[in-house]
C-alpha positions as CSV (number, residue, x, y, z in Angstrom):
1,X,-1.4,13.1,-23.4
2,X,1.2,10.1,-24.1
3,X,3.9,10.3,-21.4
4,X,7.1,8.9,-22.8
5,X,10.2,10.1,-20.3
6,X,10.5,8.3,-17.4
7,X,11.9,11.7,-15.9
8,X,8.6,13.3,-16.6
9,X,7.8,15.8,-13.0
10,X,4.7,13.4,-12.4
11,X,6.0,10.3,-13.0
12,X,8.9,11.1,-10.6
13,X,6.4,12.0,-8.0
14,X,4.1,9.6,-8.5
15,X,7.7,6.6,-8.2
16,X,8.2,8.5,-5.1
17,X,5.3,7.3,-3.4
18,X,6.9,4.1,-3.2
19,X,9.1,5.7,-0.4
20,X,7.4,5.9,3.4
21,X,9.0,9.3,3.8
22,X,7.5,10.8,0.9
23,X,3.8,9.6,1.4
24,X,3.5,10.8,4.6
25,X,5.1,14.1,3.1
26,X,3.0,14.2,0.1
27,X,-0.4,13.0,1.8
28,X,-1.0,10.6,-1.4
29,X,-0.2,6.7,-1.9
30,X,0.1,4.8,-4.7
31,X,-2.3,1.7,-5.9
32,X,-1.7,-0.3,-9.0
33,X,-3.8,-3.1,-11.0
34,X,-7.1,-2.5,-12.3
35,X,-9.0,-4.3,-9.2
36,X,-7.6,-1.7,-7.0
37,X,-7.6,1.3,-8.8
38,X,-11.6,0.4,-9.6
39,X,-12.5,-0.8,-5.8
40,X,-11.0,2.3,-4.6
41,X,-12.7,4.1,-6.9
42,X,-15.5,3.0,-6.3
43,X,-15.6,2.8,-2.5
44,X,-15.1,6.6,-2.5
45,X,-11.5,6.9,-2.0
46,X,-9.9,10.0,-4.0
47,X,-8.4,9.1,-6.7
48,X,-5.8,12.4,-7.3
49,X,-4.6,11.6,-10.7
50,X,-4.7,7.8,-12.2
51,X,-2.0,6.4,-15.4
52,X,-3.1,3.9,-17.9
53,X,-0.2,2.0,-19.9
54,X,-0.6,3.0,-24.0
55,X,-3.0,0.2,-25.7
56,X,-5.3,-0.4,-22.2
57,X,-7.9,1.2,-24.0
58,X,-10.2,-0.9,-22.2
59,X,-9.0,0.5,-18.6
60,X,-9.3,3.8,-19.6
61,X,-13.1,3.3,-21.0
62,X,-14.0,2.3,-17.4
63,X,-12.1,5.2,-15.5
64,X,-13.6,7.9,-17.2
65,X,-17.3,6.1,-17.0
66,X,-16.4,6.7,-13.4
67,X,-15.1,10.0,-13.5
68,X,-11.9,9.9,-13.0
69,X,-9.0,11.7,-15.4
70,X,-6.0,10.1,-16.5
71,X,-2.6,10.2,-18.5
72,X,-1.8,7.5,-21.1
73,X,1.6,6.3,-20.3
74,X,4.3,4.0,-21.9
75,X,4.9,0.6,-20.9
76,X,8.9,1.9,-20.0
77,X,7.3,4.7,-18.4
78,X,4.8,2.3,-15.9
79,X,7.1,0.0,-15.4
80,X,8.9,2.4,-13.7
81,X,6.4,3.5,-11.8
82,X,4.8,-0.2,-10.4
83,X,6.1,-2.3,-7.3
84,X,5.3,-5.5,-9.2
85,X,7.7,-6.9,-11.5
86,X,4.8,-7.7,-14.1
87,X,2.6,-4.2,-14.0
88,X,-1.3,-4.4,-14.7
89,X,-1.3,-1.8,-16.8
90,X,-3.0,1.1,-14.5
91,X,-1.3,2.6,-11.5
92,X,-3.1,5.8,-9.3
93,X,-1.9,8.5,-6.9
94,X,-4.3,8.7,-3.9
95,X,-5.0,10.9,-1.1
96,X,-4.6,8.9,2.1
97,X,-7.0,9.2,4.3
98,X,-6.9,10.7,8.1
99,X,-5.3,8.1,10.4
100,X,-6.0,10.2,13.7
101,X,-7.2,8.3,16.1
102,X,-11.1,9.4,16.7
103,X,-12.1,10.9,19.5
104,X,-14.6,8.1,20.8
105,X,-13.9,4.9,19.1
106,X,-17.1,2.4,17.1
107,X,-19.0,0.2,19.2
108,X,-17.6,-3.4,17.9
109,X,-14.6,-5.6,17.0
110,X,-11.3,-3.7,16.7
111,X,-8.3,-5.0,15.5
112,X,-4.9,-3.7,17.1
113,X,-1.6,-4.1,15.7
114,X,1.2,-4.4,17.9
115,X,4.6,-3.4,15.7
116,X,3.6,-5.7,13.0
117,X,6.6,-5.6,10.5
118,X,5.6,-7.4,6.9
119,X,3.4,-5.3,4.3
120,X,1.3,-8.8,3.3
121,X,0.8,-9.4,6.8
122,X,-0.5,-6.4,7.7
123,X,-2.7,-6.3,4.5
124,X,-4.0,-9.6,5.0
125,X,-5.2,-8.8,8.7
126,X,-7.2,-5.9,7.3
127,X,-8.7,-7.9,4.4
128,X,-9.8,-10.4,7.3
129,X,-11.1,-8.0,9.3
130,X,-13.2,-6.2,6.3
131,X,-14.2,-10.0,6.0
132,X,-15.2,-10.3,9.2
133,X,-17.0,-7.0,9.8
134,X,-14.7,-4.9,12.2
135,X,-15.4,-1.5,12.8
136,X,-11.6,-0.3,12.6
137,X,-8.3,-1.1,12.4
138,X,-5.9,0.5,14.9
139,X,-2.0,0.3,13.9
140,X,0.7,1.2,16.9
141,X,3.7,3.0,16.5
142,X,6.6,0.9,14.6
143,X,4.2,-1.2,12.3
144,X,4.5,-1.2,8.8
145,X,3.2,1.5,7.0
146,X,-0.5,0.4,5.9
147,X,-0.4,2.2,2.7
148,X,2.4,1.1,1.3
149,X,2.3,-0.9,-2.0
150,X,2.3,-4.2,-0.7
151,X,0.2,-3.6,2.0
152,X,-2.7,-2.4,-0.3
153,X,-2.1,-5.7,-2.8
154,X,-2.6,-8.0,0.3
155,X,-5.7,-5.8,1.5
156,X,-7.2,-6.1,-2.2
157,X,-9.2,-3.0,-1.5
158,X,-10.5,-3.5,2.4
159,X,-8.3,-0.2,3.1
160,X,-11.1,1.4,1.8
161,X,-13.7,-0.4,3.2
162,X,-13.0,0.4,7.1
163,X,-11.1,3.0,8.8
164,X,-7.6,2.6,9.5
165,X,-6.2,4.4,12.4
166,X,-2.7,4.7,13.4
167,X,-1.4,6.2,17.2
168,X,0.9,5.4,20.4
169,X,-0.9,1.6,20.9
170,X,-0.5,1.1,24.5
171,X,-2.1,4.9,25.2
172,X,-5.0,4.0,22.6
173,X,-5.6,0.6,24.8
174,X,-6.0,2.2,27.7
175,X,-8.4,4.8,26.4
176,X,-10.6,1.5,24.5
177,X,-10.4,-0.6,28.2
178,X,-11.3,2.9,30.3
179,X,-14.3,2.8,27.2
180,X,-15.6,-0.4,28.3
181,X,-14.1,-2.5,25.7
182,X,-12.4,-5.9,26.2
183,X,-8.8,-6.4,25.3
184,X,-8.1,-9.8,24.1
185,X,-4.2,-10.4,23.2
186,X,-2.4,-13.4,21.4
187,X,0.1,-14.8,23.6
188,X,1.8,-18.0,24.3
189,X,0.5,-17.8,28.0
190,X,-3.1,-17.6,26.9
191,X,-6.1,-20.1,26.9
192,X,-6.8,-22.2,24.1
193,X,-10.3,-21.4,23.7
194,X,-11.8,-18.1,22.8
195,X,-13.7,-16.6,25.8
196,X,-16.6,-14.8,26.3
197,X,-16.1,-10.9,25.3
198,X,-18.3,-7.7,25.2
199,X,-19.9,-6.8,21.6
200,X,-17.1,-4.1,22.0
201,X,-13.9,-5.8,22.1
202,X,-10.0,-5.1,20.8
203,X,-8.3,-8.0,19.7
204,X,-3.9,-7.2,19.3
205,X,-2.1,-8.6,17.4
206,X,1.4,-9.1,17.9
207,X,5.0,-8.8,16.2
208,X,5.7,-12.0,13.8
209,X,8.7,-12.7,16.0
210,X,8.7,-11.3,19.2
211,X,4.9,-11.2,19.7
212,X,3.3,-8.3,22.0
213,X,5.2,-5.3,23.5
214,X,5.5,-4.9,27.1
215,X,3.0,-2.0,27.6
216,X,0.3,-3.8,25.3
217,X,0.5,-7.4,27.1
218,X,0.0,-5.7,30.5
219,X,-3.5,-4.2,29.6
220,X,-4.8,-7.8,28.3
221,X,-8.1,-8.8,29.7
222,X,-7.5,-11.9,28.4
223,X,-4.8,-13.9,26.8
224,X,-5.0,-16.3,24.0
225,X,-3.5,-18.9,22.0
226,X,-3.9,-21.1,18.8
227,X,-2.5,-24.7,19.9
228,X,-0.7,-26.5,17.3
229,X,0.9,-30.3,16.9
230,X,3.5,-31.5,14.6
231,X,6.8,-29.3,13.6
232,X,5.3,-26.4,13.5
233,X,6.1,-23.5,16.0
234,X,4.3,-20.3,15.1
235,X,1.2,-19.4,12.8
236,X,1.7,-16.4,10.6
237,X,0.6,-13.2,12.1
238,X,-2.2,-12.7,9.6
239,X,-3.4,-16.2,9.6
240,X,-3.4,-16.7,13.5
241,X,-5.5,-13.2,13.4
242,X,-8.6,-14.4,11.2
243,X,-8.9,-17.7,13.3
244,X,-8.8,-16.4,16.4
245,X,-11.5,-13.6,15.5
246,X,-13.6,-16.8,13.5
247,X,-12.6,-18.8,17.0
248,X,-10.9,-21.8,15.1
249,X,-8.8,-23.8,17.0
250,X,-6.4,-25.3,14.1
251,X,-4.6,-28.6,15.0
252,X,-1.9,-27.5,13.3
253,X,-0.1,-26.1,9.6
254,X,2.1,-26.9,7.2
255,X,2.5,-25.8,4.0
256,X,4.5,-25.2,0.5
257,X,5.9,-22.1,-0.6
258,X,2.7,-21.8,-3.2
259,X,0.5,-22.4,-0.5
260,X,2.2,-20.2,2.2
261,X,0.8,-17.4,0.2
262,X,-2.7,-19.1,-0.8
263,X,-3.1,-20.3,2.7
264,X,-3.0,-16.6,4.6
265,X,-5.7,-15.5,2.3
266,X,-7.7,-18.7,2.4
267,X,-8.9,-16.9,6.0
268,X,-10.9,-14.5,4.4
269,X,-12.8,-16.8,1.4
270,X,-13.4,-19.1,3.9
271,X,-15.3,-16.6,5.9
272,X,-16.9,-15.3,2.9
273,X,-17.9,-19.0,1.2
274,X,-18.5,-20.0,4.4
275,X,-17.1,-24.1,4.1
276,X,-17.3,-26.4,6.6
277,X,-13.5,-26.5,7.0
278,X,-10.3,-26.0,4.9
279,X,-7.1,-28.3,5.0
280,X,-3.9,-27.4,3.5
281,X,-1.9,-30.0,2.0
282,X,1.7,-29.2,1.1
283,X,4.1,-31.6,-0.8
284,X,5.4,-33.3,1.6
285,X,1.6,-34.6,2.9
286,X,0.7,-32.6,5.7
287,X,-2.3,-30.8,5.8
288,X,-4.0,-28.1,8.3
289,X,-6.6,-29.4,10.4
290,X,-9.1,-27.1,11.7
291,X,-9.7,-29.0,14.6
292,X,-12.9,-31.0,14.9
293,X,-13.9,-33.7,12.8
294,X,-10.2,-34.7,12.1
295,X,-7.8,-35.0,15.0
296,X,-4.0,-35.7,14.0
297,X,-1.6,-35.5,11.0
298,X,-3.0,-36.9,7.7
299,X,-2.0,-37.6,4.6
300,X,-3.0,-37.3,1.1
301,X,-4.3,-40.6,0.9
302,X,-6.4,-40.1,4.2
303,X,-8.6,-37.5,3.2
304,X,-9.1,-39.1,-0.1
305,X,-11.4,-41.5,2.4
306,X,-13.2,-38.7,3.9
307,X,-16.8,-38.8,2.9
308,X,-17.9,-35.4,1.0
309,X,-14.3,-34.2,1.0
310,X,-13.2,-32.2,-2.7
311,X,-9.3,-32.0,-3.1
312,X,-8.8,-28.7,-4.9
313,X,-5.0,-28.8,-6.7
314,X,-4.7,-25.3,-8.1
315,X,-1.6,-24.0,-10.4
316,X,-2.1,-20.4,-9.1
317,X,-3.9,-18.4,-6.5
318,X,-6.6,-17.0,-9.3
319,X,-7.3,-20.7,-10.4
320,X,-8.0,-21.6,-6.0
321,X,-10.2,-18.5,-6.0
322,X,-12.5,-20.1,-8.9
323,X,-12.2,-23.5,-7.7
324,X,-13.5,-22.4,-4.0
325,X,-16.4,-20.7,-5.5
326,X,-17.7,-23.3,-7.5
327,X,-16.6,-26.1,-4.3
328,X,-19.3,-24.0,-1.9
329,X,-21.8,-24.3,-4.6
330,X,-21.6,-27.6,-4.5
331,X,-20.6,-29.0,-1.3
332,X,-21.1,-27.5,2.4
333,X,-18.4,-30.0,3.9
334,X,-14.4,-30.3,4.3
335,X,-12.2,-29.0,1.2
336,X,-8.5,-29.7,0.7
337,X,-6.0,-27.8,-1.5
338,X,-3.0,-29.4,-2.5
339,X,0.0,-27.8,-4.5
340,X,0.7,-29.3,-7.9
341,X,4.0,-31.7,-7.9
């Protein structure tokens, strides 16, 4: 069937879902692109009904080899519906999943969220935790919804790789610390090193601006921080979350508006393609240090001298994903990326 009214019953539903209100009403979110509508498909979530745009063909060949029904829609009619200005051609209602907090909570790393307020930050945390093998992710009261539309684009599919949980945090801490877990929070008072920790271990996350609540610093074990030199004053959230769970002590970071974007999900690739280190050069010169070998500011022209090091200088964030690949198969030491002047 060939949807054509943008005032179509479903369609209207289905735009809904862009609203907080109405998910949590309706029990369903919305995904769009075919890398998410396939991963969630295939990682088990339920897909309730799924849209391909009229002459993706191709798309549709692929959901209904997995299963899944779908209405051919027009390209009026999805724009409509997406939450990207360029839509991918496929959009999906899907049932969210429970978000109760579990009785007893996995033996492991949990990742806590402590009113976190941007979409792509919170996405990007639970992407790095997928990355990094945590057993949950636990978001407090006044976060950012996690399954709202740009939330799932940052997360590029690890919301349905490891449960999500959302409660009152600071009761939900004290139930993990009377559980034997260790409660490590990121705070300008903490130590610059990561310490010690049980195998079971919570690490919160604070708001971008104000950092941690109150009620959730108090029940710290331990505090920590990520030192930094130069200009810069504050890591994003996401970004300070995957180093501190990969123990990186970055020296500092500065980057272009290209790379602010590449940069918070260079955490997760890195982790995954497992280089010696990553710098981030912007176009001013300045590039992210993570530390070790390389102490200090740099420029450009510096880490041309470093022996073994591969400047990458991507035009998009696609183009740095195939570039990273094929740098790890060639080279286990330092990579930079550098915006395009």
């Amino acid at each position: 069937m060939l949807i054509t009214s943008t005032q179509n019953d479903g369609i209207k539903r289905l735009r809904g879902l862009k609203q907080r209100s109405l998910r949590e009403r309706s029990g369903l979110h919305l995904i769009e692109g075919e890398r998410l509508v396939l991963d969630a498909a295939g990682s088990g979530a339920q897909i309730v009904r799924a849209y391909i745009e009229e002459g993706r063909e191709d798309i549709g060949e692929r959901l209904l080899a997995m299963g899944l029904a779908f209405d051919t829609v027009t390209a009026s009619v999805m724009r409509s519906v997406a939450d990207t200005d360029t839509p991918q051609g496929v959009c999906a209602a899907v049932k969210t999943p429970d978000t109760t907090t579990p009785e007893s909570y996995p033996h492991g790393l949990i990742i806590a969220l402590d009113t976190l307020q941007d979409p792509g930050n919170l996405g990007t945390v639970l992407r790095t935790a997928d990355a990094f093998g945590a057993a949950g992710l636990l978001v407090g009261a006044g976060c950012t919804d996690p399954y709202s539309p740009k939330a799932l684009r940052a997360a590029m599919g690890s919301t349905y790789h490891l449960p999500v949980w959302q409660g009152e945090l600071a009761t939900e801490l004290l139930r993990l610390k009377v559980s034997g877990y260790s409660l490590v929070c990121g705070h300008l008072a903490g130590e610059e090193s990561l310490p010690e920790l049980s195998p079971d271990r919570v690490l919160v996350i604070g708001n971008e601006g104000s950092g941690l609540t109150d009620a959730a610093a108090s029940l710290a074990d331990r505090y920590i921080r990520i030192p930094m030199e130069g200009s810069v004053e504050s890591l994003n959230a996401a970004m300070a979350a995957g180093m501190a769970k990969q123990g990186l002590v970055p020296v500092f970071c500065v980057y272009s508006s290209f790379l602010q974007r590449s940069f918070d999900m260079l955490i997760h690739d890195v982790s995954l393609l497992r280089l010696h280190a990553v710098f981030c050069v912007d176009r001013a010169g300045l590039v992210g240090s993570d530390g070790e070998t390389h102490q200090g500011v740099f420029d450009i022209s510096y880490l041309r001298t470093v022996p073994g090091m591969k400047i990458l200088c991507p035009a998009s964030f696609g183009e740095l994903e195939q570039m990273l690949r094929r740098a790890v198969s060639e080279t286990d030491g330092p990579v930079a990326v550098r915006s395009r002047s």
